[in-house]
PAZAPA-4460 file (N, C-alpha, C; in steps of 0.05 Angstrom, whole numbers, plus 32768, in hexadecimal, padded with zeros to 4 digits):
% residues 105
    n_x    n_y    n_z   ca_x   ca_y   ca_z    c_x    c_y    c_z   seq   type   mol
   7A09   829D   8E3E   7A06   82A5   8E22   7A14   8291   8E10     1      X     A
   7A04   8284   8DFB   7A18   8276   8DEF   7A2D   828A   8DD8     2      X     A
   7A3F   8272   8DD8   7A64   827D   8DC3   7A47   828B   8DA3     3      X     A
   7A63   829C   8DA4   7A58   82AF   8D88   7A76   82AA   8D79     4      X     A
   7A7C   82AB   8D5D   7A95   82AD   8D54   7A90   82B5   8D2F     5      X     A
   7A91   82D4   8D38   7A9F   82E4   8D1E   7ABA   82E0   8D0C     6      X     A
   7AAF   82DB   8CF5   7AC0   82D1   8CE5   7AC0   82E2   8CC4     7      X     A
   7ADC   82F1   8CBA   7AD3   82FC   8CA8   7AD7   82EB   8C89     8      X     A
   7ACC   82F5   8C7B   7ACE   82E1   8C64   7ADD   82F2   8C4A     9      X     A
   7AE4   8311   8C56   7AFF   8311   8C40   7B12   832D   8C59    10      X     A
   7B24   8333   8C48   7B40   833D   8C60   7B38   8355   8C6B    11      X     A
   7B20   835A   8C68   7B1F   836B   8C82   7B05   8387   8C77    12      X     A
   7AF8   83A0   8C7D   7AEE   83A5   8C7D   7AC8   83A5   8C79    13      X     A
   7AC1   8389   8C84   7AB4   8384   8C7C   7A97   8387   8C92    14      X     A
   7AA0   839D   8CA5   7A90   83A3   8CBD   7A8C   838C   8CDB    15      X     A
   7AA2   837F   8CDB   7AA5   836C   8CEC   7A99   8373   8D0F    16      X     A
   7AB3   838D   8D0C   7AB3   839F   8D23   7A99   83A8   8D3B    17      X     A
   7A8C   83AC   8D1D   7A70   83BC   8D2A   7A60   8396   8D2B    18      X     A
   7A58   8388   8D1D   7A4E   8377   8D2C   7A55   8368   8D45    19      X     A
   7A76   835F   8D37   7A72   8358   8D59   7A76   836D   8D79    20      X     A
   7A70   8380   8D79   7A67   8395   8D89   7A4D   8390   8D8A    21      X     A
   7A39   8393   8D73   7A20   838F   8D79   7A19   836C   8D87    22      X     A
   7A26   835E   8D82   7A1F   833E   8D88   7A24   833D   8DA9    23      X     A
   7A42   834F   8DA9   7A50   8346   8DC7   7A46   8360   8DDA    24      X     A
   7A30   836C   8DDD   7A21   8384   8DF0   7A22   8378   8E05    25      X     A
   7A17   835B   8E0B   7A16   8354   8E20   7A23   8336   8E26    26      X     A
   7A37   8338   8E20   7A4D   8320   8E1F   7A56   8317   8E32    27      X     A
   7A61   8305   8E40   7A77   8302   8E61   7A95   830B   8E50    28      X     A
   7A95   8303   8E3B   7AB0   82FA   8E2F   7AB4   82FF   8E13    29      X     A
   7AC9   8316   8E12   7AC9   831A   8DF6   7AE8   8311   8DE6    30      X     A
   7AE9   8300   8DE0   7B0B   82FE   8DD1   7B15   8302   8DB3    31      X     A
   7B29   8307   8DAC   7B3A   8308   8D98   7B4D   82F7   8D9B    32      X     A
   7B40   82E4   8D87   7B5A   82D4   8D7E   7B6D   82D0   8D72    33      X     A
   7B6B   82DD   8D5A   7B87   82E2   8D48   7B85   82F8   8D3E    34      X     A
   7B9D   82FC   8D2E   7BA5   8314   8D1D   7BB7   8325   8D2B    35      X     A
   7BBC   8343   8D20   7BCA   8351   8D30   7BC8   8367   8D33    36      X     A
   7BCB   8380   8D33   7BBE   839E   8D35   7BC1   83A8   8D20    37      X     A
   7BC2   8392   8D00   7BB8   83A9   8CEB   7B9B   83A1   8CEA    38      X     A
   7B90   8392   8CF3   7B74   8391   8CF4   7B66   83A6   8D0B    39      X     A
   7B5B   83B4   8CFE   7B54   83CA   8D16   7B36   83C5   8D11    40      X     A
   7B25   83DC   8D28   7B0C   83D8   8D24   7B08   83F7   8D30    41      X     A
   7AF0   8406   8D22   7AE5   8419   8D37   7AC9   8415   8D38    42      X     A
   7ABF   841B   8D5B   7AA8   8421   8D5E   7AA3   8439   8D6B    43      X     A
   7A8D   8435   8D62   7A71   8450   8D70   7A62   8440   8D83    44      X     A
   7A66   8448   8D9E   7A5A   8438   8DB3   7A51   8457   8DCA    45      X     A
   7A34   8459   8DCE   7A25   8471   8DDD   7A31   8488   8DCB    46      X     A
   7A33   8487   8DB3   7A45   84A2   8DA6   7A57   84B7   8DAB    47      X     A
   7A70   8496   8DB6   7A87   84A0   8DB7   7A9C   8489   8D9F    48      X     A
   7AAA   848F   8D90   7ABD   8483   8D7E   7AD5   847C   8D8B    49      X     A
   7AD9   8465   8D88   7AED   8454   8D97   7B00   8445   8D82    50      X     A
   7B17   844A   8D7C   7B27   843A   8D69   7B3C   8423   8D75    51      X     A
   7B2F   8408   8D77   7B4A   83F4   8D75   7B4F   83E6   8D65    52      X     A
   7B62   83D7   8D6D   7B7B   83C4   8D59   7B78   83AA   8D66    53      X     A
   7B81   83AC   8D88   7B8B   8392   8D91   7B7A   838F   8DA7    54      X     A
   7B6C   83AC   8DB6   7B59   83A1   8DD0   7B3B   8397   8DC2    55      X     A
   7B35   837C   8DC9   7B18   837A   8DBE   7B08   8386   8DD1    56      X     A
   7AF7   8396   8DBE   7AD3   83A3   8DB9   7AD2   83A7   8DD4    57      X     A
   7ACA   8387   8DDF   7AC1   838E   8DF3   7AC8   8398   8E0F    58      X     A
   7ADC   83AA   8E0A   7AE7   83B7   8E24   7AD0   83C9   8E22    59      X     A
   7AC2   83CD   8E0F   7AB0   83EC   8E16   7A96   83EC   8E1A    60      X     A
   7A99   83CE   8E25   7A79   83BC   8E3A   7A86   83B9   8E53    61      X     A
   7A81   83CD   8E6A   7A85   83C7   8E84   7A89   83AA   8E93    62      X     A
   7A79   839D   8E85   7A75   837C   8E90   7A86   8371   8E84    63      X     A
   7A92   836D   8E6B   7A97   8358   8E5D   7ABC   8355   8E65    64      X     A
   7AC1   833C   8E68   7AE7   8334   8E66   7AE5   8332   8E51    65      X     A
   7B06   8341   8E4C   7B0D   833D   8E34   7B2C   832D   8E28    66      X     A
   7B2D   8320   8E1A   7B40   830D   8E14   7B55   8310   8DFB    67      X     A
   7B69   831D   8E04   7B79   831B   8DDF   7B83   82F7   8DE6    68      X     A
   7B86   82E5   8DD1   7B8B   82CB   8DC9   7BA5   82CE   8DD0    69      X     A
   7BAC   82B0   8DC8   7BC7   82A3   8DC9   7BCF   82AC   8DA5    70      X     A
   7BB6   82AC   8D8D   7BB7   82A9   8D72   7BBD   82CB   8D6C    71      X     A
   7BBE   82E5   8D83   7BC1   82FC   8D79   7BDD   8301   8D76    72      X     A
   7BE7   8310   8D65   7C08   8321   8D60   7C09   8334   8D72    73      X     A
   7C15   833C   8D8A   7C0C   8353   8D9C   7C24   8360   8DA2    74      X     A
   7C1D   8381   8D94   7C2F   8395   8D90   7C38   83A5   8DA6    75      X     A
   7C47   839A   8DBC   7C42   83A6   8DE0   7C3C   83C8   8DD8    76      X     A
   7C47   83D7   8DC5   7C45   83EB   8DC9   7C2A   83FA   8DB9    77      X     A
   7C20   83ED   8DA7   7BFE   83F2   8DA0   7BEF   83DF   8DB4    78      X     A
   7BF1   83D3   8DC6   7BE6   83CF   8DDB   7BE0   83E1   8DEE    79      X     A
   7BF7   83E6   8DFF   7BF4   83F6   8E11   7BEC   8414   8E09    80      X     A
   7BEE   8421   8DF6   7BE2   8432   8DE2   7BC9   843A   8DDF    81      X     A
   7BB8   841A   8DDA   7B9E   8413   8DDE   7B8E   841B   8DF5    82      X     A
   7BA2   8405   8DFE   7B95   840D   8E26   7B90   8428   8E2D    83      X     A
   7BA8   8446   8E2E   7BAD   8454   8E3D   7B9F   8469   8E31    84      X     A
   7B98   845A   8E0F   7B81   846D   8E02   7B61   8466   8E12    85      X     A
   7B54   844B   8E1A   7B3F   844C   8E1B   7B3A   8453   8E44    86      X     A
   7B5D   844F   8E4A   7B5B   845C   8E6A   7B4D   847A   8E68    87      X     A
   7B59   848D   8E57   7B5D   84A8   8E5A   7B3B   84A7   8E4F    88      X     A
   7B2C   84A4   8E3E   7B0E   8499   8E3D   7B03   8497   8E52    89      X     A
   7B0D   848E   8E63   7AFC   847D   8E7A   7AEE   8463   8E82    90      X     A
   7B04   8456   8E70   7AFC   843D   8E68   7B0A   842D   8E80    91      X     A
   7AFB   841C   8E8C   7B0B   840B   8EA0   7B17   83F3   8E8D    92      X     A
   7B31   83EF   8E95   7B46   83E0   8E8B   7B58   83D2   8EA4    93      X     A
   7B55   83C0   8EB1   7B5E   83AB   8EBC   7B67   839A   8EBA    94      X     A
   7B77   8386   8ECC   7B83   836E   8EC0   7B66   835F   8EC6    95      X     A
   7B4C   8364   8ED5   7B35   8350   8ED7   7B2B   834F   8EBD    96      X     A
   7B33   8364   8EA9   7B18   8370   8E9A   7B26   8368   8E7B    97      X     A
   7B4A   8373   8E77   7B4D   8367   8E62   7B6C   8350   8E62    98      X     A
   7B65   833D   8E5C   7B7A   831F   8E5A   7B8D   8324   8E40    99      X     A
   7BA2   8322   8E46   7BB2   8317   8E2F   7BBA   82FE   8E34   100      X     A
   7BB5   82EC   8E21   7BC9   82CE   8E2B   7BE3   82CE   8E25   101      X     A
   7BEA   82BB   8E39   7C10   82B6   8E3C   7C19   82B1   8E2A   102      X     A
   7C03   82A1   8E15   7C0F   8299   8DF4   7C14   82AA   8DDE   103      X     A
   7C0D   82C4   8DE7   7C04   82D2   8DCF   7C1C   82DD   8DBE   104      X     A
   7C22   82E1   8DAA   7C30   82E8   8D9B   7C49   82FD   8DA0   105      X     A
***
């Protein structure tokens, strides 16, 4: 699949969320590279509502790794938050499935 890269052009509300969900359906690799968990996003994915901050989208594509950056601010405790919300879902959450890098904030 070739690189895709969403980019918003003012601070935020501007439906980012839901495209790149729609772009990354069938992705290998979904990352977030900067910012920090006041940027949130929700989706509607099989019509269920999913609210994050810091796990990108694509944890809620069976296939896809997912990557927070070296460029994210990462809140350990709206992290793991995240996680233990989309575990109790039934969301598989792994160290195969989602990456944080060593650099990250």
């Amino acid at each position: 699949m070739p690189s895709l890269v969403v980019v918003g052009a003012q601070w935020g509300d501007e439906g980012k969320g839901k495209l790149v969900d729609y772009l990354t359906s069938s992705a290998d690799c979904v990352a977030r590279f900067q910012g920090g968990n006041n940027a949130g996003h929700t989706l509607v994915v099989d019509g269920v509502t999913t609210k994050l901050s810091l796990v990108p989208s694509g944890i809620l594509r069976e296939n896809s790794l997912c990557v927070i950056g070296a460029g994210v601010v990462v809140d350990p405790n709206v992290v793991m938050s995240e996680i233990a919300q989309l575990r109790e879902a039934g969301v598989s959450v792994t160290p195969e499935r989602l990456v944080i890098d060593r650099d990250a904030h």
